[in-house]
C-alpha positions as CSV (number, residue, x, y, z in Angstrom):
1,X,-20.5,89.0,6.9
2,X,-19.5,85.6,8.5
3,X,-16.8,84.2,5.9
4,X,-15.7,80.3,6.6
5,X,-13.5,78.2,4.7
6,X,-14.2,74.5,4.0
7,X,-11.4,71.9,4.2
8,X,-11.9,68.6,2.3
9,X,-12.3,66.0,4.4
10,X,-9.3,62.9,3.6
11,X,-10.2,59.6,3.7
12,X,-7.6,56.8,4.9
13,X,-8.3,54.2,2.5
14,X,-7.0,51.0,4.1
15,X,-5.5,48.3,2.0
16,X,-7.2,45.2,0.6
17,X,-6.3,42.5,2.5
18,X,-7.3,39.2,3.1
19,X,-6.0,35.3,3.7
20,X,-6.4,33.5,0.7
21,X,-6.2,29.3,2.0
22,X,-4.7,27.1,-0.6
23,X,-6.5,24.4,-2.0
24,X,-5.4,21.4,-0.8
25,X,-6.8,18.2,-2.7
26,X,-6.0,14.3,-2.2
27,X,-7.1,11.4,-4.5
28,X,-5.8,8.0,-6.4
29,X,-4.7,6.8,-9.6
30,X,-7.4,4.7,-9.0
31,X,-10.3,3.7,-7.3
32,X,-10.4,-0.1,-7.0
33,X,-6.8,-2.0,-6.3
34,X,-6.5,-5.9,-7.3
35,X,-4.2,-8.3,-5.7
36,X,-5.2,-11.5,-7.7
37,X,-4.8,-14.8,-6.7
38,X,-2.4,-15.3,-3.9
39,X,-1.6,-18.8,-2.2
40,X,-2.9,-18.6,1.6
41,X,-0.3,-17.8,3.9
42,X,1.6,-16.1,0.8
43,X,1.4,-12.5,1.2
44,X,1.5,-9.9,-2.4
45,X,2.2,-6.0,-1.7
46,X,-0.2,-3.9,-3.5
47,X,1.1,-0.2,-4.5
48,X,-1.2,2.3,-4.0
49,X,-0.2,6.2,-6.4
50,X,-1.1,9.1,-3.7
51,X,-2.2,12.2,-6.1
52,X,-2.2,15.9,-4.8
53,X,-3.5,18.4,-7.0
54,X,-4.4,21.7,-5.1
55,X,-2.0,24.5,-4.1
56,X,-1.4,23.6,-1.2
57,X,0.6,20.3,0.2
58,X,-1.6,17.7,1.5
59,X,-0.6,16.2,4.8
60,X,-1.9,12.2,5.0
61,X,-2.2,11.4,9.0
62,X,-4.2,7.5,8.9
63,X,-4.1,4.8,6.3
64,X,-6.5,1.8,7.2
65,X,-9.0,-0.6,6.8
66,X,-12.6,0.8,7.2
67,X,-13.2,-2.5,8.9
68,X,-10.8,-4.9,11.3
69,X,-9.2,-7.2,8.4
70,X,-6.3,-9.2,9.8
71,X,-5.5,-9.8,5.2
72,X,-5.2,-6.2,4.9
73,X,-2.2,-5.0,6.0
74,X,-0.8,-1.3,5.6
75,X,2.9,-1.0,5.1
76,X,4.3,1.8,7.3
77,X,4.5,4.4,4.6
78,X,6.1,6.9,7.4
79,X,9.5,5.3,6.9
80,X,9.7,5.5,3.3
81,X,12.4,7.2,1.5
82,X,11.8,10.4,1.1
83,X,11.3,12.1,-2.5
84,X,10.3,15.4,-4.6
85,X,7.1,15.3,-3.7
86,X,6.5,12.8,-1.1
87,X,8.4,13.2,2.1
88,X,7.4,11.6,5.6
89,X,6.6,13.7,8.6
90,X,6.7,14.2,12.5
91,X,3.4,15.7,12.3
92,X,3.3,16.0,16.6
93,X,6.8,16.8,17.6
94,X,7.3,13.8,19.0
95,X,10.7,12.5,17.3
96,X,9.0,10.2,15.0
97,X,7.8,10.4,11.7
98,X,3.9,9.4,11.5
99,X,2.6,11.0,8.3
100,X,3.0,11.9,4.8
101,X,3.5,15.2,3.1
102,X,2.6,15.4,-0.5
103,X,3.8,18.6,-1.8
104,X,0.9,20.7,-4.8
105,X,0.5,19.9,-7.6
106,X,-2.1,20.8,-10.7
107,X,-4.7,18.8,-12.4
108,X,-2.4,18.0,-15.3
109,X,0.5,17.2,-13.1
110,X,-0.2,16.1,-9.9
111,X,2.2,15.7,-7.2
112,X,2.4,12.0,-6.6
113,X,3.1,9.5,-3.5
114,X,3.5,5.8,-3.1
115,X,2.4,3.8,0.1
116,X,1.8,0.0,-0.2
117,X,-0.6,-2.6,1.5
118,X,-0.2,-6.0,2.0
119,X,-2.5,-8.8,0.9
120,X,-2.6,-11.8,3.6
121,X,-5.4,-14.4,2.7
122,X,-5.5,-16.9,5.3
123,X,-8.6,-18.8,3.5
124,X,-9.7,-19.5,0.4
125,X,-12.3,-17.2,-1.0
126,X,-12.6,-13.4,-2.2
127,X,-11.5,-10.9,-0.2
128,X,-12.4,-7.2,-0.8
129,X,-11.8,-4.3,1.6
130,X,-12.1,-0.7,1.5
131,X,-8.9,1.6,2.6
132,X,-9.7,5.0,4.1
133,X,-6.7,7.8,3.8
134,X,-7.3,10.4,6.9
135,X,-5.8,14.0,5.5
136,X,-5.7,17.8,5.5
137,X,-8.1,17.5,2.0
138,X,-9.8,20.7,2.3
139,X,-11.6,19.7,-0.5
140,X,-13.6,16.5,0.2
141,X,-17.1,16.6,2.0
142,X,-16.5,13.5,4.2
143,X,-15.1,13.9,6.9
144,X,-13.8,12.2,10.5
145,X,-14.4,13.3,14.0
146,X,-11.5,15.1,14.6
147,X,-12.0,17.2,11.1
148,X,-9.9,15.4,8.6
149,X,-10.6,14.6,5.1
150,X,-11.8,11.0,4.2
151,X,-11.1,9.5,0.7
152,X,-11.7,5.6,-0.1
153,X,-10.4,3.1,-2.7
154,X,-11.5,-0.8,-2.9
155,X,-8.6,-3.7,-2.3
156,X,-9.4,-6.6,-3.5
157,X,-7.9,-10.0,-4.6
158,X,-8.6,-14.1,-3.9
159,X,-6.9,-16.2,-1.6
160,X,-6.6,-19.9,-3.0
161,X,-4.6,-23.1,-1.9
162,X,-1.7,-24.3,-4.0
163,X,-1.5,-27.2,-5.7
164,X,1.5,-29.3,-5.7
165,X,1.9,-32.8,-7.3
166,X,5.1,-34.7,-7.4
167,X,5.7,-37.7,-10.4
168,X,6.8,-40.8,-10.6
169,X,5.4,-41.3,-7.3
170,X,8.1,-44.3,-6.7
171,X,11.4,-45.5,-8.0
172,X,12.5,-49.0,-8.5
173,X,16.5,-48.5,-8.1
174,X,16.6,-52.7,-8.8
175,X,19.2,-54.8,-7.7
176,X,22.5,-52.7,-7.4
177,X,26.2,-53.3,-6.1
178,X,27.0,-51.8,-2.7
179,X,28.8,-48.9,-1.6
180,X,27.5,-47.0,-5.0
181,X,25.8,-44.1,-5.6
182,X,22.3,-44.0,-7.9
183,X,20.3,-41.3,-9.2
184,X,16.4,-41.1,-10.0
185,X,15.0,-38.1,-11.1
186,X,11.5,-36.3,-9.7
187,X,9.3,-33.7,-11.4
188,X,7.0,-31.3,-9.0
189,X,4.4,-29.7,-11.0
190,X,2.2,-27.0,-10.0
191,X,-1.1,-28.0,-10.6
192,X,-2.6,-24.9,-9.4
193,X,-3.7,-21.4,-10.2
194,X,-1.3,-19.9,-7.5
195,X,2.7,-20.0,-6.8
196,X,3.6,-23.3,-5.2
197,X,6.8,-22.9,-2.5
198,X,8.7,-25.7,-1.9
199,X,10.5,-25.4,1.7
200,X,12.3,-28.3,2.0
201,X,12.8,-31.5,1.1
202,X,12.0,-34.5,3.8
203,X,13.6,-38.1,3.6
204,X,13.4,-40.3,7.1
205,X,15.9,-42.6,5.2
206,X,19.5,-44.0,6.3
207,X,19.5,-45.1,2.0
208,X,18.1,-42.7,0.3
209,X,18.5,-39.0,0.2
210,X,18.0,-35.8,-2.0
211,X,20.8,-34.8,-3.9
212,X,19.2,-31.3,-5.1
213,X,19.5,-28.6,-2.4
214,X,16.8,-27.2,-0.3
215,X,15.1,-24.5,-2.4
């Protein structure tokens, strides 16, 4: 009689491992930004609330017009001071910091950043533009070339002349004694819907001058 004996067979059961990528999600407080009326050649910064609410940080490389808009100006949020949550990056070694690092957040309490754009008008009418935000968004479905994460909010606001009107439009000093000194007073009303700047004041006069500073 043949007699064997039968050894379990052991099974290394390897452990469950996997990489698990963190949710990283960018957005705005809002969706449409308004400058309002601004005098042309007066310029009006417009602050922009950067929201991440995924695990992960979110890393914003690009901030710019969708279309070449000289009254559209993005400030250089790279230099900003740097906060909590918010803190600018050297995102290719180079020695200089050229994009934003927004730290996680949650739905409820999103990690926030601020970066500003400029409104220029140099003409009078309605100006709207939309800003694009180039980022690690792992989230979004639009996307660049080179892979990165598109999301869009409007700008918008009016350039409009000033309006500046100056009364009395002439004084009558009369007859008075040499060698004195005589006042008139002026009014400069803004007659517009924008701010009016007065530079300077402008008298081609040996007589008469302005007593009231320069503003």
């Amino acid at each position: 009689m043949l007699s064997f004996a039968i050894a379990p067979l052991l099974l290394a059961c390897a452990p469950d491992q996997g990489i698990h990528v963190q949710k990283r999600v960018l957005a705005t407080e809002d969706y449409t930004y308004d400058a309002g009326m601004v005098a042309v050649g007066d310029r009006k910064t417009v602050q922009i609330v950067l929201t991440s609410s995924g695990q992960g940080a979110v890393k914003v490389y690009a901030i710019h017009p969708e279309e070449e808009n000289e009254s559209w100006v993005v400030l250089e949020s790279w230099t900003a001071t740097k906060t909590e949550t918010c803190t600018p990056i050297d995102s290719d070694s180079d020695g200089v910091d050229d994009a934003l690092s927004i730290a996680g957040g949650t739905e409820d309490e999103p990690a926030t950043c601020v970066t500003e754009v400029s409104f220029r008008p140099e003409s009078e009418e309605y100006f709207r533009e939309i800003l694009v935000f180039e980022s690690n968004d792992s989230e979004v479905e639009e996307k660049t070339e080179d892979g990165y994460g598109i999301w869009k909010v409007v700008v918008r606001g009016i350039g409009a002349f000033p309006c500046g009107v100056a009364y009395p439009t002439f004084h009558d000093f009369g007859k008075k004694s040499p060698g004195g000194s005589y006042y008139a007073k002026s009014t400069v009303e803004n007659c517009g819907n924008v701010t009016l700047t007065i530079a300077a004041f402008d008298d081609d006069s040996t007589s008469f001058d302005v007593a009231t500073p320069d503003p």
